[in-house]
C-alpha positions in Angstrom: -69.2 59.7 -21.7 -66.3 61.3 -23.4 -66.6 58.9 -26.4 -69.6 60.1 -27.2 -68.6 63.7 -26.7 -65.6 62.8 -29.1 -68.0 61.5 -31.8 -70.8 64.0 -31.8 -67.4 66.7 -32.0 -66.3 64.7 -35.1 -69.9 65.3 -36.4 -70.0 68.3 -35.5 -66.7 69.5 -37.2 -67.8 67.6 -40.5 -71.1 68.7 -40.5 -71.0 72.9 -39.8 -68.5 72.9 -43.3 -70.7 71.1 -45.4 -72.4 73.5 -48.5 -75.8 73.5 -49.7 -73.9 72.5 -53.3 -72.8 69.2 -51.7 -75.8 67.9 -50.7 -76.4 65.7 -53.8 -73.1 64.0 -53.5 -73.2 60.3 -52.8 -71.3 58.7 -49.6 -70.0 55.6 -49.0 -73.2 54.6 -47.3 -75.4 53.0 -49.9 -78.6 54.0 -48.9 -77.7 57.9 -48.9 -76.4 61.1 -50.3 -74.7 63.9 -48.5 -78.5 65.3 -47.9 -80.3 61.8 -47.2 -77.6 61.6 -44.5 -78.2 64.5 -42.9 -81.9 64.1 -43.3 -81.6 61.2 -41.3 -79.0 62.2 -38.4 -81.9 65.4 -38.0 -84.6 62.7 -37.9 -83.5 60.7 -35.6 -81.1 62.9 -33.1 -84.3 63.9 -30.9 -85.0 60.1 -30.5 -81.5 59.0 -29.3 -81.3 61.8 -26.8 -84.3 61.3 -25.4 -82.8 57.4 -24.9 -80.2 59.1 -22.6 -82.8 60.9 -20.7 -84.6 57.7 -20.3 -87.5 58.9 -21.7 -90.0 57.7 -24.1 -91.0 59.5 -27.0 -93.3 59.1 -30.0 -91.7 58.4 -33.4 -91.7 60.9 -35.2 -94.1 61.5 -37.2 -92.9 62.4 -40.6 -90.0 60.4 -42.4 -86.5 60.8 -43.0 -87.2 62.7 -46.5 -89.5 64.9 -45.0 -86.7 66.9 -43.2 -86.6 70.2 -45.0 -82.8 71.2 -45.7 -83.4 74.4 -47.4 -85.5 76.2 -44.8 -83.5 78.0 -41.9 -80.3 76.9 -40.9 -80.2 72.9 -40.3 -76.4 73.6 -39.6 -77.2 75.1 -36.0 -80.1 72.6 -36.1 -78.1 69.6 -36.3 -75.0 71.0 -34.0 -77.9 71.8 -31.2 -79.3 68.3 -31.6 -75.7 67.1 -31.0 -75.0 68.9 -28.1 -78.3 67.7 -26.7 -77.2 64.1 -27.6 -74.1 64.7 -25.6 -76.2 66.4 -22.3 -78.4 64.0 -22.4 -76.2 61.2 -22.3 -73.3 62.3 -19.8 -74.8 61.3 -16.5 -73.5 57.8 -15.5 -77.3 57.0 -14.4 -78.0 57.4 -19.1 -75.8 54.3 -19.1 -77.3 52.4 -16.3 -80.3 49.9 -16.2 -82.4 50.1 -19.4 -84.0 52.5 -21.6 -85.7 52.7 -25.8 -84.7 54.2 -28.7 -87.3 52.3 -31.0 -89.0 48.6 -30.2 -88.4 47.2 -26.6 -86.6 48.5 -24.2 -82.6 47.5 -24.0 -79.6 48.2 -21.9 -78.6 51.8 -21.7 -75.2 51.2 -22.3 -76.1 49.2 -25.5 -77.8 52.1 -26.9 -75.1 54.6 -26.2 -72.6 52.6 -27.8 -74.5 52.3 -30.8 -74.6 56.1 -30.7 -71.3 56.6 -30.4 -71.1 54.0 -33.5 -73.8 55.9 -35.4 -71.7 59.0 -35.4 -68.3 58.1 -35.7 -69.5 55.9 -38.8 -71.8 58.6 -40.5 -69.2 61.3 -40.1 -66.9 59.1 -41.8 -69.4 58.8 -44.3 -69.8 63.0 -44.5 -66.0 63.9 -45.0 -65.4 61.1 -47.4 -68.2 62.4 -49.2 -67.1 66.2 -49.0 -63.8 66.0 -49.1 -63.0 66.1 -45.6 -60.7 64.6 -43.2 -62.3 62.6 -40.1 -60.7 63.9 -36.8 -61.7 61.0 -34.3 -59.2 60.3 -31.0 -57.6 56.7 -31.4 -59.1 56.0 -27.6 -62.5 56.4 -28.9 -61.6 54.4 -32.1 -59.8 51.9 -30.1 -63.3 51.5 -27.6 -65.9 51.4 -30.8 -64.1 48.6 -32.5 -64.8 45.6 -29.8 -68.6 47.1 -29.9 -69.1 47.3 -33.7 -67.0 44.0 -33.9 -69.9 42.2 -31.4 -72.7 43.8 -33.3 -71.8 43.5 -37.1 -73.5 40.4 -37.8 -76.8 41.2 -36.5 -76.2 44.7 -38.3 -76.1 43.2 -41.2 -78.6 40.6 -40.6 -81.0 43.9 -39.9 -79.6 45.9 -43.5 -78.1 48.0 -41.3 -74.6 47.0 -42.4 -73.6 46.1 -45.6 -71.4 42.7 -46.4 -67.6 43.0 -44.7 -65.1 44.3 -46.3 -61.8 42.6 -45.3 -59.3 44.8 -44.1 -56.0 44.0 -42.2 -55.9 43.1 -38.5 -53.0 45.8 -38.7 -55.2 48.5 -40.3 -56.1 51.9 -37.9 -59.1 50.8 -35.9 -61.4 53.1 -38.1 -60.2 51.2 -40.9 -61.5 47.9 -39.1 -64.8 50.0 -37.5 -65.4 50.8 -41.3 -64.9 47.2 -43.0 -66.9 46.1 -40.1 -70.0 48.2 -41.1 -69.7 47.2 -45.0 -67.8 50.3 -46.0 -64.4 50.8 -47.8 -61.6 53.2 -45.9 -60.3 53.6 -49.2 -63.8 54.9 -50.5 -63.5 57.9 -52.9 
């Protein structure tokens, strides 16, 4: 799926420029800094493309915190685990029928839209934090917005989203994806 090609690129393109000296730097997502964030993308990326594989695998067993940033290169790390995401998902057949991330099995296509939302929203969270500017194509904007709009209140319902912030129905659909998940376009 292109969309999620386009996302993991955004990632990808945030991620590969970001220095060991901005890892302590907090990012519009509450619950991390610049290295909690990439802590858990590198947790969880084996997880999701598994999902797209339709396979099941063990949680991991360690924790988010337990990802070591300053050993080897968790640059090359990260972009592999992205390209793997995007593999893993590009057959038609990862969309169809059902398959797991975590808990019970759920559509396919349900998980791989909340992929796509997972990156697009965390590289967000990574530019803003470094400095950055987010390179995301409108189309792929334009398809997460209906998807993060149908999901929001459960995501918050979960913690996964913090409470809206209102933006205008005329805002860039990032700006809407964004206020949808509890964050701030105009974060700084």
């Amino acid at each position: 799926m292109s969309h999620l090609s386009n996302a993991a690129g955004a990632m990808a393109a945030v991620a590969e420029t970001i220095t060991a000296d901005q890892l302590a730097e907090r990012t519009p997502c509450t619950d991390y800094d610049v290295r909690g964030l990439v802590n858990h993308l590198l947790f969880w990326a084996p997880s999701l493309a598994a999902a797209g594989r339709k396979e099941i695998v063990p949680p991991p067993a360690a924790t988010e915190s337990d990802v070591d940033l300053t050993s080897g290169d968790w640059h090359a790390v990260l972009l592999a685990d992205l390209d793997d995401m995007v593999s893993s998902w590009a057959p038609e057949s990862a969309w169809a029928g059902e398959t797991r991330f975590v808990g019970p099995t759920m559509p396919a296509a349900a998980i791989g839209d909340m992929i796509i939302s997972e990156l697009a929203v965390h590289a967000w969270d990574l530019a803003a934090a470094t400095g950055q500017k987010l390179d995301l194509p409108d189309d792929t904007l334009s398809y997460l917005l209906p998807s993060v709009a149908a999901n929001a209140e459960q995501g918050r319902e979960m913690g996964l989203f913090g409470p809206e912030v209102t933006v205008a129905a005329e805002a860039p659909p990032l700006d809407r994806v964004l206020g949808l998940t509890g964050r701030d376009p105009a974060w700084t």
